[in-house]
C-alpha positions in Angstrom: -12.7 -16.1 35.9 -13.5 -15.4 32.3 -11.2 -16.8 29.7 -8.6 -14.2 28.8 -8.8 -12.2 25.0 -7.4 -14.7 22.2 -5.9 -11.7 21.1 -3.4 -11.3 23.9 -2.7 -15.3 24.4 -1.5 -15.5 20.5 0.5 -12.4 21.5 1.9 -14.1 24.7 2.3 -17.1 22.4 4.7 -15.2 19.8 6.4 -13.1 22.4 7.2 -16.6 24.2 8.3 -18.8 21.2 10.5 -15.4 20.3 11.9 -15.0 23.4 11.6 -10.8 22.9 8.9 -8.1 22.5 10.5 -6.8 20.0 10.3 -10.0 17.9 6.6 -10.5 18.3 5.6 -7.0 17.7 7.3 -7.3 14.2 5.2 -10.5 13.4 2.1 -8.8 14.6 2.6 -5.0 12.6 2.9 -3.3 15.7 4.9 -1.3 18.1 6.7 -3.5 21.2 4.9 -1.1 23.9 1.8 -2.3 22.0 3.2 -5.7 22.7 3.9 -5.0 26.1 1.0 -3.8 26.9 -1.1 -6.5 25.9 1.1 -8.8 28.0 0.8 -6.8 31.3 -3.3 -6.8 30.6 -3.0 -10.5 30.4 -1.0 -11.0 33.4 -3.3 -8.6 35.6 -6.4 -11.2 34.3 -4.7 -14.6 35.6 -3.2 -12.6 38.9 0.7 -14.0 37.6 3.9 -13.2 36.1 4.6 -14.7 32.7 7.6 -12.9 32.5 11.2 -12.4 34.2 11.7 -8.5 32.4 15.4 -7.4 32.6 17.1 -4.5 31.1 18.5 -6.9 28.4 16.8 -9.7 28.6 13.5 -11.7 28.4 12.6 -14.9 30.0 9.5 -16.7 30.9 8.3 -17.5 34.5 7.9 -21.0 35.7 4.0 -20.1 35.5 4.6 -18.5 32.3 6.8 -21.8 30.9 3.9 -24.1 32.1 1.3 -21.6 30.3 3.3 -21.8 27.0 3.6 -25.5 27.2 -0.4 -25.9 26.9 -1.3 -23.3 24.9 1.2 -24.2 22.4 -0.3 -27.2 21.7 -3.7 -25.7 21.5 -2.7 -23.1 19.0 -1.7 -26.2 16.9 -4.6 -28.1 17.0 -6.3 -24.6 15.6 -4.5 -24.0 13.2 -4.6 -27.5 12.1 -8.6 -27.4 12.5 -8.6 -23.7 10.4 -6.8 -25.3 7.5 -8.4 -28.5 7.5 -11.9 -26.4 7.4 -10.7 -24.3 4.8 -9.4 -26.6 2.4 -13.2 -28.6 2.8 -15.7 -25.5 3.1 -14.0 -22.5 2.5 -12.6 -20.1 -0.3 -9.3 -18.9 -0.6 -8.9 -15.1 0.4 -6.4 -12.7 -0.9 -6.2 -9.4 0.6 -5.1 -6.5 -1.7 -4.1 -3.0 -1.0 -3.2 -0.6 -4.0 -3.4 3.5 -4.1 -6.9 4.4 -5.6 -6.0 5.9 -8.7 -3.6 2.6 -9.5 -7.3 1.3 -9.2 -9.7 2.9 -11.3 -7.5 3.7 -13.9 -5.6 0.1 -14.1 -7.1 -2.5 -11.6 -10.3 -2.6 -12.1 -10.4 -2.3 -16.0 -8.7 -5.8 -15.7 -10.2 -7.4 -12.8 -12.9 -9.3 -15.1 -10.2 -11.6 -16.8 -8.5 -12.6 -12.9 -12.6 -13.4 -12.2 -12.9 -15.3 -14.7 -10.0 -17.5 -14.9 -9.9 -17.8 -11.1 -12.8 -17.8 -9.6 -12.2 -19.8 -7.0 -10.3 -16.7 -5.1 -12.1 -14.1 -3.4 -10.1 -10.6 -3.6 -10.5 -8.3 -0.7 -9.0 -4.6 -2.5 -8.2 -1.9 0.0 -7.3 1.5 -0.8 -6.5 4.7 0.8 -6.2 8.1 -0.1 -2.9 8.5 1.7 0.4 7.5 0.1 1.6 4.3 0.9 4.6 4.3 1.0 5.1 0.4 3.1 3.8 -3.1 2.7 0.3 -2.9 4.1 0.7 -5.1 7.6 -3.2 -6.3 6.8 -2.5 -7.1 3.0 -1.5 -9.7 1.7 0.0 -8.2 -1.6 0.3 -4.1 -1.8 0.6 -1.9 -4.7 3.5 0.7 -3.1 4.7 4.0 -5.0 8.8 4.3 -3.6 12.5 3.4 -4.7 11.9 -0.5 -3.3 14.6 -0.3 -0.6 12.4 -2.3 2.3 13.3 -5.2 4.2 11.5 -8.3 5.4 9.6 -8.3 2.3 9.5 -9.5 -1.6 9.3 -6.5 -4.0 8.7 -6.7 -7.7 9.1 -2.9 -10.3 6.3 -2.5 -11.8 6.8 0.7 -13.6 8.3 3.8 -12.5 6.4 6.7 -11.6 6.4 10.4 -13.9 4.5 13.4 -14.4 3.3 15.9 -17.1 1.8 18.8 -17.5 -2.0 18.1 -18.8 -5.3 20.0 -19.4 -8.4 19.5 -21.8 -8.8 20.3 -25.0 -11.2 23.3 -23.8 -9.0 24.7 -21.9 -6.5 24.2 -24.1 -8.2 25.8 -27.4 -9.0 29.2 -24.9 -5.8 29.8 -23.4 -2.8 31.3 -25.2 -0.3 28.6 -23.8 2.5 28.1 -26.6 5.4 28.1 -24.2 6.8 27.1 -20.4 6.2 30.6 -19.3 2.6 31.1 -20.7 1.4 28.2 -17.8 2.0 31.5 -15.4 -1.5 32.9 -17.1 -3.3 29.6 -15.8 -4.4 28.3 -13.2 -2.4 25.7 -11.5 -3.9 22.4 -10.0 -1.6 20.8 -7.3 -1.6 17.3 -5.1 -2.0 17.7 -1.3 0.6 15.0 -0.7 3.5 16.2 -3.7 3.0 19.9 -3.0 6.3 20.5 -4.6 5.8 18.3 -8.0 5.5 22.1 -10.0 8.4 23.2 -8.4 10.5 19.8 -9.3 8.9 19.3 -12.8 10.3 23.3 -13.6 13.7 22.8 -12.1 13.9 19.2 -14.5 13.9 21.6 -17.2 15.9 24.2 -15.8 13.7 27.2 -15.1 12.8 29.1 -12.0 9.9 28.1 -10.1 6.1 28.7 -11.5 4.2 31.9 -9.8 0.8 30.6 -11.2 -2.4 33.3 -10.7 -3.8 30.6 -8.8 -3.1 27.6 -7.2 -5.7 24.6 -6.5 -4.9 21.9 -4.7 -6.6 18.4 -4.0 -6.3 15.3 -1.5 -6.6 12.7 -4.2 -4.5 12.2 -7.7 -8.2 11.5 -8.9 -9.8 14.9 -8.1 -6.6 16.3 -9.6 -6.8 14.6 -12.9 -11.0 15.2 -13.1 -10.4 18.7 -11.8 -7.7 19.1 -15.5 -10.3 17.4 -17.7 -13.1 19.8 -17.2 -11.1 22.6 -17.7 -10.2 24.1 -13.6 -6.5 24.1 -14.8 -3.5 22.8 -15.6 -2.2 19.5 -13.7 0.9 18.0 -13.7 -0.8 14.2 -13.7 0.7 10.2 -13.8 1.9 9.4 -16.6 1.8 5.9 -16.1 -1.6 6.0 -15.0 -3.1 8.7 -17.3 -2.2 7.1 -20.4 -6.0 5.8 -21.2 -7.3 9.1 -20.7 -4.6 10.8 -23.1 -5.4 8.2 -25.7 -9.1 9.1 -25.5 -8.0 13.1 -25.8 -10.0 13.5 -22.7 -6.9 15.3 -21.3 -3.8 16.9 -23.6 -0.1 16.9 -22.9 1.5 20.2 -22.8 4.3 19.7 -23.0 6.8 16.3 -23.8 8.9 16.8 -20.8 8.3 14.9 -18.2 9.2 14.8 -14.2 10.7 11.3 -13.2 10.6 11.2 -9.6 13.2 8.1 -8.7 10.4 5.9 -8.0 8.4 3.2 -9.1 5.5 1.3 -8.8 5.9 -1.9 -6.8 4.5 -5.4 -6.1 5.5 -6.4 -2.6 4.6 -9.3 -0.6 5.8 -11.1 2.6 7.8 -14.3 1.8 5.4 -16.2 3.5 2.2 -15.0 2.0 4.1 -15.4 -1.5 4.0 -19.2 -0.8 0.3 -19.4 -0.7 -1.1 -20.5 -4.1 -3.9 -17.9 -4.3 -1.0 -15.0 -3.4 0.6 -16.8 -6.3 -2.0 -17.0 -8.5 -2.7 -13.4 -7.7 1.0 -11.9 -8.1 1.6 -14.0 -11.2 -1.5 -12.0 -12.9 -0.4 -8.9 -11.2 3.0 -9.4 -13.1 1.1 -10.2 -16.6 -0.2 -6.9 -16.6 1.3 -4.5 -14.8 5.1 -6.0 -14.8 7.8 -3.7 -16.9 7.9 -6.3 -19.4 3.8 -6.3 -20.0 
C-alpha cells in the first residue's frame, strides 16, 4: 500500500490533537466539510476508522489513538529537522498580500530601503484584483481595506480610506466644470467593486444622485485612475493612494470634498506569525511608513 498524502495525515494530526473538525479547519483556512473530507479519503486508504463521529462529539478510534501516537512524534522530529535546516541553509520568507494599487503607488516605491537594510529576508508580495476584505489565510502579513473588526488576528490602522473627484488637466482646461452639477456634462468613470462610490460621494454633500452622459466602469482602482489621467473622464479616486500623482499634477482635484467611507487601511497578522522575527522586521517597516503616525 502506498503511503497516504502528507496533506491529509497533518490534517488527521490537527483534527486529532483538537479533538473537532471544526478546530482543525480553522488552523488550516478552510471549511470543516473540507476537513472532513480529507479525513474519510484517508480512512478509505488504510481500510480503518480513525474516528468515533457523533452528533456532538468527536473521538478517536483505538486504531485512530495508536495512529496519533506515532505520527505525532514524527511530525516533531520534522518540524525539528525544518527549523534546524533553515536556520543552517535557508533564508527567511515572508509572505505578503496587499491590494495592487496599495502597491504600485506606495509599496514598491519603498521596497528598495526594506532590501537594503534586510536583505537577509526574501518577500513573497501577492495581490489581487478583488477586494480583500480578510487576513489572507496564505499570507503572512496582509494589507486589508475594512473597519478592523476581525477576530483571531492582530490588526494595526494604517490610514483610512477617501475619495475625490479627479481628472487631468486636459480634460479639465476643455470642459466647462465650475460647479457639482456641471460633472453631469462628463463622463463618469466608476469601480466595478464600489459601484455606488458617485452615488455616496453626492449624498456626503447633500445633493441628489449624478445622471452622468456616460458611465465607464473598470475592474481595477488602477485602470480607473489611468483611465482619469488621459482625459476618458472624471474619477472619483484614493485619496490616500493618489496623493503622488496629484503632487505631480498628473491628475486635478475637483473638488475639496471628499467621501470617507468608515474604513481604513490595515496591517493584520496572526499572533503567531507576528512572533517570527522576519514578520517583525517586516511589520515594524510596514509601520515606519505607512503607520498613521508616519
Amino acid at each position: 500500500m502506498r503511503t497516504p498524502s502528507l496533506r491529509f495525515l497533518k490534517t488527521f494530526h490537527i483534527a486529532a490533537k483538537r479533538g473537532s473538525f471544526k478546530a482543525a479547519a480553522a488552523e488550516l483556512c478552510v471549511t470543516a466539510s473540507a476537513i472532513s473530507h480529507q479525513i474519510k479519503v484517508l480512512e478509505v486508504e488504510l481500510g480503518l476508522a480513525l474516528f468515533e463521529r457523533g452528533p456532538r462529539s468527536l473521538a478517536l478510534t483505538e486504531a485512530g489513538a495508536h495512529y496519533l501516537e506515532h505520527i505525532d512524534s514524527v511530525f516533531s522530529r520534522l518540524e525539528s529537522v525544518t527549523e534546524q535546516l533553515r536556520v543552517r541553509f535557508s533564508r527567511a520568507v515572508v509572505r505578503l498580500q496587499v491590494p495592487p494599487f496599495f502597491a504600485s503607488e506606495l509599496l514598491l516605491p519603498r521596497l528598495a530601503s526594506f532590501s537594503a537594510v534586510h536583505g537577509d529576508i526574501d518577500i513573497q508580495v501577492a495581490t489581487d484584483i478583488t477586494p480583500n476584505e480578510q487576513h489572507a489565510g496564505d499570507s503572512d502579513v496582509s494589507i486589508v481595506v475594512g473597519t478592523g473588526e476581525w477576530t483571531d488576528v492582530l490588526a494595526t490602522r494604517l490610514f483610512p480610506q477617501s475619495y475625490v473627484p479627479a481628472c487631468s488637466p486636459g480634460l479639465l482646461r476643455q470642459s466647462s466644470i465650475r460647479s457639482v452639477s456641471d460633472l453631469a456634462q462628463e463622463p463618469l468613470i466608476a469601480h466595478n467593486y464600489r459601484p455606488d462610490l458617485w452615488d455616496r460621494w453626492a449624498a456626503s454633500i447633500g445633493i441628489a444622485a449624478l445622471r452622468p452622459k456616460q458611465l465607464i466602469r473598470f475592474d481595477t482602482m488602477s485602470a480607473v485612475v489611468h483611465a482619469a489621467e488621459q482625459g476618458v473622464g472624471i474619477a472619483l479616486v484614493s485619496t490616500p493612494l493618489s496623493a503622488s500623482r496629484f503632487s505631480s499634477g498628473s491628475l486635478m482635484k475637483l473638488f475639496d470634498a471628499e467621501l470617507a467611507t468608515g474604513e481604513s487601511y490595515y496591517l493584520v497578522t496572526r499572533p503567531d506569525d507576528a512572533d517570527r522575527p522576519a514578520v517583525r522586521q517586516l511589520i515594524g517597516w510596514l509601520l515606519q511608513q505607512f503607520g498613521a503616525a508616519s
